[in-house]
C-alpha positions in Angstrom: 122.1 80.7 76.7 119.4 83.1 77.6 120.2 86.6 78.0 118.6 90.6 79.1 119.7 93.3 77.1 119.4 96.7 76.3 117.1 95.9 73.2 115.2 93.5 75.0 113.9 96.3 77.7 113.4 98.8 75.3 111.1 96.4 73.4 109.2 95.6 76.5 108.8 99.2 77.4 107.5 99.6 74.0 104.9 96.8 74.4 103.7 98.1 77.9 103.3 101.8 76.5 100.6 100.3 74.5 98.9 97.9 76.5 95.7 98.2 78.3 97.5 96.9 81.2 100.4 98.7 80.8 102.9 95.9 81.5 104.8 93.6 79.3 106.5 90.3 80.3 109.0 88.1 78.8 109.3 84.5 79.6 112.9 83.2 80.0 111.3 79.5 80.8 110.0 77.6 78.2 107.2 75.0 80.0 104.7 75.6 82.5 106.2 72.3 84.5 109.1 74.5 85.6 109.8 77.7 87.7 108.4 80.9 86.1 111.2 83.1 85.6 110.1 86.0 83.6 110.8 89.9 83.2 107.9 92.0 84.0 107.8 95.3 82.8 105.4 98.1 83.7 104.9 102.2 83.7 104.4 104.2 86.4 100.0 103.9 85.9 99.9 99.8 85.9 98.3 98.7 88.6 99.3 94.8 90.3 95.8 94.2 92.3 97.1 93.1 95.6 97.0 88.8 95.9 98.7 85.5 97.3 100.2 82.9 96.3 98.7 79.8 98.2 101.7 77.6 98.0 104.8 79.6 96.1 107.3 81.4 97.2 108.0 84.5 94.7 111.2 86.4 94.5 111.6 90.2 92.1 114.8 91.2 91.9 114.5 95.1 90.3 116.7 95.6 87.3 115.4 99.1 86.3 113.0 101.9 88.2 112.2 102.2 91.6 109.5 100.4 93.0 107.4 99.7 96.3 106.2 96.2 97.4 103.5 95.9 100.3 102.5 93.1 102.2 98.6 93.4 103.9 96.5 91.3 106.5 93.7 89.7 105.7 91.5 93.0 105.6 94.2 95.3 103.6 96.1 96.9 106.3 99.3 97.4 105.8 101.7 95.3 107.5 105.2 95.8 106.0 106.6 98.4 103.0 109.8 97.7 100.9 111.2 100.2 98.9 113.2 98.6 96.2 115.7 101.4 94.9 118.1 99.8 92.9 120.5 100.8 94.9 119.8 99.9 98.8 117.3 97.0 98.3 117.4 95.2 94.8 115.8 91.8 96.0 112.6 90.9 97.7 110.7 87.3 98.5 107.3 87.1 99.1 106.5 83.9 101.2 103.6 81.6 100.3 100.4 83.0 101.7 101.4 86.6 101.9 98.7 89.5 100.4 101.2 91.6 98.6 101.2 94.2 95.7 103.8 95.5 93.6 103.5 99.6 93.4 105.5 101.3 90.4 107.1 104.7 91.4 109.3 105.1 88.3 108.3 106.0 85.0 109.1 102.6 84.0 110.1 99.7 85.9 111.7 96.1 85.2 111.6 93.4 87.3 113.3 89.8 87.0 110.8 87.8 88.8 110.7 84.1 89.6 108.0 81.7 91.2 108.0 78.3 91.9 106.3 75.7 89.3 104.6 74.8 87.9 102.4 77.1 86.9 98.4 76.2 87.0 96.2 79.7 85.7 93.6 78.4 87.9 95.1 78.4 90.6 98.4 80.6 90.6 97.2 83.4 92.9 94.2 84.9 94.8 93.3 88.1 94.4 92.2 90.6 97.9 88.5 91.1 97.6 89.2 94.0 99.9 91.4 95.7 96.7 89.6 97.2 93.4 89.5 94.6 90.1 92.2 95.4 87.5 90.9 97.7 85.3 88.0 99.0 87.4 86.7 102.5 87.7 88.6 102.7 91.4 91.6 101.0 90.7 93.7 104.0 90.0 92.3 105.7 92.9 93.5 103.1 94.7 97.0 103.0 93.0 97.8 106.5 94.2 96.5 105.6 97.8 99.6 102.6 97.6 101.6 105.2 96.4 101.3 107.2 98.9 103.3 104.6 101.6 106.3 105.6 99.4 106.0 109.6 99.1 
């Protein structure tokens, strides 16, 4: 039996504090063959360049934080917002083919994410040319822009 705790989170916090990417995941699956089902843990400065999946589905249920989830058109404009509280929305599912971005708000947030398998690198999602690299001198410029759809 797998399990989430306490110690678990505050580890993962730890690791994503001192990051370059400020994030931290955990795999709860054990093979590539199956569905990814993972924790992902990030502070308020990570920054998810937005992307698609070309052929998964992809569900984040929050378990800590507050955090926003967009979904764009094929040039970046904004189509849809979700705010997930923790409270009112806990759950969202990104359908295959959807540009989408995951925006922290919190200081720290924790999300219990799953995704269809198996799981290729190569080929497990597309990032938005229209959206600044990971890691990139504008990528934090353009963090605070997402942000803004939440203020």
């Amino acid at each position: 039996m797998k399990t989430i705790d306490a110690a678990l989170i505050a580890e993962l916090k730890r690791k994503a504090s001192q990051s370059p990417r400020l994030r931290a995941n955990y795999n709860l699956h054990t093979s590539v063959a199956e569905a990814s089902r993972f924790l992902n843990v990030g502070i308020s400065k990570t920054y998810w360049r937005p992307h698609k999946h070309e052929d998964k589905w992809e569900t984040g249920t929050l378990l800590e934080g507050r955090l926003g989830v967009l979904k764009f058109d094929e040039s970046g404009n904004i189509l849809e917002k979700v705010l997930l509280d923790g409270v009112d929305v806990r759950v969202v599912e990104v359908e295959p083919q959807e540009w989408h971005a995951i925006v922290p708000l919190s200081t720290y947030i924790v999300l219990f994410e799953t995704k269809k398998g198996p799981y290729v690198p190569e080929t497990d999602k597309v990032f938005a040319p229209w959206a600044p690299a990971e890691g990139s001198p504008d990528a934090q410029a353009y963090l605070q822009q997402l942000k803004r759809h939440f203020a």
